[in-house]
Phi, psi and omega in degrees: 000120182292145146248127174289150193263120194307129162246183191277195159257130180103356177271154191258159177272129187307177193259172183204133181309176205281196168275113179089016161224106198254198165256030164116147177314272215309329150298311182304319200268042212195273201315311187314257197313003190263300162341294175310309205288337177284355170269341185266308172269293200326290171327268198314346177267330187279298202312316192269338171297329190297308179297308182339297181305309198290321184287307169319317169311276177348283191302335157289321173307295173239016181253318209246309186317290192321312181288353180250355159270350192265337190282353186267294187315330170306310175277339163299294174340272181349305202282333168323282190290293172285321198273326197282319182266008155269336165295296223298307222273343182259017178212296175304315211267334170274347176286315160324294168321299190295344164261359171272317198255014184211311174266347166301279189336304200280319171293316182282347173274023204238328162325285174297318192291318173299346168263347190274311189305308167331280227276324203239057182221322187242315153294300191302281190312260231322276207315320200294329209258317148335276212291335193267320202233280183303326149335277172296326174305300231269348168305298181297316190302325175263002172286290171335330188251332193260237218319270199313346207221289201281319188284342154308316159296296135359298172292316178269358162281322174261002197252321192206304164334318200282325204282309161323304170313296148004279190278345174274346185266352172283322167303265177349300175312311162273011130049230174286326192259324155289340183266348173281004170287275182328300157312337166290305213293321185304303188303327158269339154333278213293329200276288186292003161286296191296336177257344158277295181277355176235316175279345169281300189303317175285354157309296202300336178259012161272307207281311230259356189234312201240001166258352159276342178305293165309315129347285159317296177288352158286333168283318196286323174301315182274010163265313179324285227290311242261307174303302175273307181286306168334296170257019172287334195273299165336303211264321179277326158333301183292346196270289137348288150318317177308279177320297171354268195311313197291325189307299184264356187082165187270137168271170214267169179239149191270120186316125187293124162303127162273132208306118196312169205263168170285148215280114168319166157260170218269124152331071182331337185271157143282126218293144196268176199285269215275029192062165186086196176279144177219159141310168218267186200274168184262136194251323211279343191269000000 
């Protein structure tokens, strides 16, 4: 059985259908068992998730938190009050003593004795034998290599390498530059020998020998084709046809169609009211 829901004031009551028209068998029989299932399973699960949560609260709340809070203030206590001022009096303080009064004293004479030995077994002979001995070898060694070795080079670098070089290289340029001389001087040589003595004289016996000669035989070849060979050709055809006919008879020819006649031309006067032609009408009236 449906119950309506309190509506406010002033609000209208929705309309509502006639009585005994829903949404249909098939919602009704679809809705029905979605009911059950959630009242036969959903509820008792929703119901036993709830009591669980509210007992597990409970039980933390006034069973398990409180022993575990007093058992949390005990060991701060402890660690305050006993362990920390028992560290302080059996550990920090005897350990600070020991290193103030027994292993500094002893690490720093183990120190000093160890920078004395260092200093006058290992810096001192170095510094001594350095500033006394090695020194001046490396000295004499480097006059030596600066007279002897860097300043020869030097001399003979600015002395006879730079002029030398200088001056072969002042050779070479010039040269280079007589011989692209030369070679041009050659290269127009050989260009005026070939065009004085060979493109000019074969120019001059193409225009004035061999291109009227060619000419001339090309007019005699187009008389020859055009005079002779032409109606040698002509006369042996006809000559061919002949024997053709005496042999074989004339062959027959397919009769000729005569040729439509040409289109009248079209008459400039205009046809007159009782047919043909009249002259044309007088325009000056």
């Amino acid at each position: 059985m449906a119950y309506d829901r309190p509506r406010p004031p002033g609000v209208p009551r929705a309309p509502q259908g006639p009585q005994g028209q829903g949404d249909g068998c098939v919602a009704a029989v679809v809705r029905i068992p979605v009911r059950v299932v959630a009242f036969v399973v959903v509820l008792p699960l929703k119901l036993l998730w709830d009591a669980l949560a509210w007992v597990c609260r409970a039980l933390w709340q006034y069973v398990l938190y409180p022993p575990l809070r007093a058992f949390g203030l005990l060991l701060s206590a402890i660690w305050r009050h006993v362990l920390v001022p028992v560290g302080r009096v059996l550990i920090v303080i005897p350990a600070v003593w020991l290193w103030t009064y027994v292993l500094f004293p002893v690490l720093r004479a183990i120190g000093l004795a160890v920078s004395f030995v260092v200093r006058w077994v290992l810096v001192l002979p170095v510094v001594a034998l350095w500033r006394y001995g090695l020194r001046w070898v490396v000295i004499g060694l480097a006059w030596l290599l600066e007279h002897l070795l860097v300043v020869p080079l030097v001399f003979l670098w600015q002395k006879a390498l730079v002029p030398v070089g200088r001056e072969i290289g002042a050779a070479v340029a010039a040269a280079w530059q007589a011989g692209a001389y030369v070679a041009r001087l050659i290269g127009r040589g050989i260009g005026w020998f070939f065009r004085v003595l060979v493109f000019l004289p074969i120019a001059f016996v193409w225009r004035y020998t061999g291109a009227p000669v060619l000419r001339v035989i090309g007019a005699v070849l187009r008389f020859v084709r055009r005079e002779i060979l032409h109606p040698v050709r002509v006369a042996l055809a006809d000559a061919r046809r002949a024997v053709g006919s005496a042999l074989f008879g004339t062959p027959r020819q397919a009769p000729r169609q005569a040729p439509p006649p040409p289109p009248a031309p079209a008459s400039p006067l205009p046809p007159a009211p009782g047919g043909g032609f009249g002259p044309p009408p007088d325009m000056s009236k």
